[in-house]
C-alpha positions in Angstrom: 15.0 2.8 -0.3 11.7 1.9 -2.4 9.2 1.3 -1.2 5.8 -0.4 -3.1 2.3 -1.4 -1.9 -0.1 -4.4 -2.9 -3.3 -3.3 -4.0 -6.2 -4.2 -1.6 -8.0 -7.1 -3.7 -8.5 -10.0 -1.0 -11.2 -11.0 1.2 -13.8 -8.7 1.9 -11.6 -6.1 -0.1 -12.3 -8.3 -3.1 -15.6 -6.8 -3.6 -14.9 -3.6 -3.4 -12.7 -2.5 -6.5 -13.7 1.6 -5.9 -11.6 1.3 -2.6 -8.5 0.1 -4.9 -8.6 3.5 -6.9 -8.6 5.7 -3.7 -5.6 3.3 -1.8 -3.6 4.0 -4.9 -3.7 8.1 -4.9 -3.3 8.1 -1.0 0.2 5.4 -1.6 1.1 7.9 -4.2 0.6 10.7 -1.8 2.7 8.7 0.8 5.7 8.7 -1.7 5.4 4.7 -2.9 7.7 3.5 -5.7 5.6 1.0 -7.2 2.2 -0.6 -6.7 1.5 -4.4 -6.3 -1.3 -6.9 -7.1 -1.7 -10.5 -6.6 -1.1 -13.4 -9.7 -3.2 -15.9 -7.6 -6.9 -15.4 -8.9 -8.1 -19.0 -7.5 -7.7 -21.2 -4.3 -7.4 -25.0 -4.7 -10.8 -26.4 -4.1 -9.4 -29.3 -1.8 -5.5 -28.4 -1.1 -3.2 -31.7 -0.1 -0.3 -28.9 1.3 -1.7 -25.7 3.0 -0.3 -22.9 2.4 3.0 -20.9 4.4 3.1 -24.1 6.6 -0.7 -24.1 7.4 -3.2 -26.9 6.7 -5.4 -25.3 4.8 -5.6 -22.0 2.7 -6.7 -18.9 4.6 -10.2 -17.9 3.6 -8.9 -14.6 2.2 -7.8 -16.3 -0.9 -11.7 -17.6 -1.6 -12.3 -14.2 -2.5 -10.0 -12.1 -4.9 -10.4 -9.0 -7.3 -8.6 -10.2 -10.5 -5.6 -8.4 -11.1 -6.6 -7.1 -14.6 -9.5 -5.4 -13.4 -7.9 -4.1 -10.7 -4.5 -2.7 -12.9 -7.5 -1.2 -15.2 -9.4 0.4 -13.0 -6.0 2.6 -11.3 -5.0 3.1 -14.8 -8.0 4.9 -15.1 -7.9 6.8 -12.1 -4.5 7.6 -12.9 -5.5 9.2 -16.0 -8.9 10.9 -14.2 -6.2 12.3 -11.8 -4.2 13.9 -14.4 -6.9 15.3 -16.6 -8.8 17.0 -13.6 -5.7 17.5 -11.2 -8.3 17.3 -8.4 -8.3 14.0 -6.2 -11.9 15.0 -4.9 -13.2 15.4 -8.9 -11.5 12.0 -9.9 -12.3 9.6 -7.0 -15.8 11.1 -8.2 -15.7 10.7 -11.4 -14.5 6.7 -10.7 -17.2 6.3 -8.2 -19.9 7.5 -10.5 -18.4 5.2 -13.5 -18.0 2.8 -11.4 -21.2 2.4 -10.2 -23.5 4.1 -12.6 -21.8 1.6 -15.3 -22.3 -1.5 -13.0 -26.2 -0.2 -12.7 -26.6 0.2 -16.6 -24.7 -3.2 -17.3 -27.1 -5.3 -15.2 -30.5 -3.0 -15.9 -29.5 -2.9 -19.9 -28.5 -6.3 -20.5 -30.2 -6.1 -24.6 -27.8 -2.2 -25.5 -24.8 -4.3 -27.1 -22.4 -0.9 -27.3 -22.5 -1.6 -23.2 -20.3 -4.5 -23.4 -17.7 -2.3 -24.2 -17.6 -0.5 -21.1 -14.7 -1.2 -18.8 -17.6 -2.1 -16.6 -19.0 -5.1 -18.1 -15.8 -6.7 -18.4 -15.1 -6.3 -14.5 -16.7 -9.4 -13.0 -14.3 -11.5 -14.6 -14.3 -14.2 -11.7 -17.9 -15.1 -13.0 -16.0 -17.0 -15.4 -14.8 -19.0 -13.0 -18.0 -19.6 -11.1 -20.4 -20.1 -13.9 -22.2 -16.9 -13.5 -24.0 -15.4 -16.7 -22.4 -12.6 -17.9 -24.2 -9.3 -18.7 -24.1 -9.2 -22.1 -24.5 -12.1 -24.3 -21.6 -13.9 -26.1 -18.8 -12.3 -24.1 -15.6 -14.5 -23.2 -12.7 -14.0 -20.7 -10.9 -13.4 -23.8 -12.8 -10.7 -25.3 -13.2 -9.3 -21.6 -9.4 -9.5 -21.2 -8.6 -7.6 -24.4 -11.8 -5.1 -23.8 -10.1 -4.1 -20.2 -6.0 -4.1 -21.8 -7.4 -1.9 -24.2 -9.3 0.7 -21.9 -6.1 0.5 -19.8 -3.7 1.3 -22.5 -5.9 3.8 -23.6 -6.0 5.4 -20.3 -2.5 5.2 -20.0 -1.5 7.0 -22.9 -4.3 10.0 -22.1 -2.2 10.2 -19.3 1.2 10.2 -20.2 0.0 12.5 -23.2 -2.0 15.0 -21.3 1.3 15.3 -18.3 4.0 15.6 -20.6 2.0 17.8 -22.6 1.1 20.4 -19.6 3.4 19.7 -16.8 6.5 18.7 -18.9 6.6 21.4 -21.5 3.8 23.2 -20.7 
């Protein structure tokens, strides 16, 4: 039997992608097949049908880490955990990025070369809400392609550096 897990990215889980990089090596120690996110970034504002036979919508879904940041940001760690091999040295390393980039995004807001950070392009539910970005002129588009790229990137580090040591090394 397979067996996946979702990603934690709802509720007060929404707010905390460093968790989602840590839940993902500990399923992959537990033997999980695949991993999971959500497709639902937004709630209906004033919902006519409630959801799963409910009145309403539950509050979880007010509050939810979009799913590219969240693919991007275990992409990442997958890659960290394959270059260092150490889970202590990579949930580290992704702490520090995470939150040393989110301090230089929102202290720096005039160094342009920041928008290019995986960072920056994180917050993409301000888009939804109307909140200013960090870095002038960026768009959920450019955002969108900035964190595909950094997670393709990551991924082929990855699938270079393993099949380059522990497949025929």
């Amino acid at each position: 039997m397979r067996i996946g897990f979702n990603l934690p990215q709802m509720g007060p889980l929404a707010h905390q992608p460093r968790d989602a990089a840590r839940y993902a090596r500990e399923a992959e120690a537990l033997g999980a097949d695949s991993l999971w996110v959500y497709d639902r970034l937004l709630a209906p504002v004033n919902p006519t049908i409630g959801y799963n036979g409910a009145e309403t919508f539950p509050p979880e879904f007010n509050a939810i880490l979009d799913p590219f940041a969240l693919l991007t940001v275990a992409a990442i760690m997958l890659m960290l955990s394959v270059l260092f091999r150490s889970s202590a040295a990579s949930i580290g390393t992704m702490l520090a990025s995470l939150i040393g980039g989110t301090i230089l995004t929102r202290v720096s807001p005039e160094w342009t070369a920041g928008k290019y950070l995986f960072v920056s392009a994180l917050t993409l539910s301000d888009y939804y809400t109307g909140e200013p970005t960090p870095y002038e002129g960026m768009t959920m588009a450019f955002c969108m392609t900035l964190l595909a790229a950094w997670a393709v990137g990551a991924l082929v580090i990855a699938f270079t550096q393993y099949t380059r040591r522990d497949v025929f090394g």
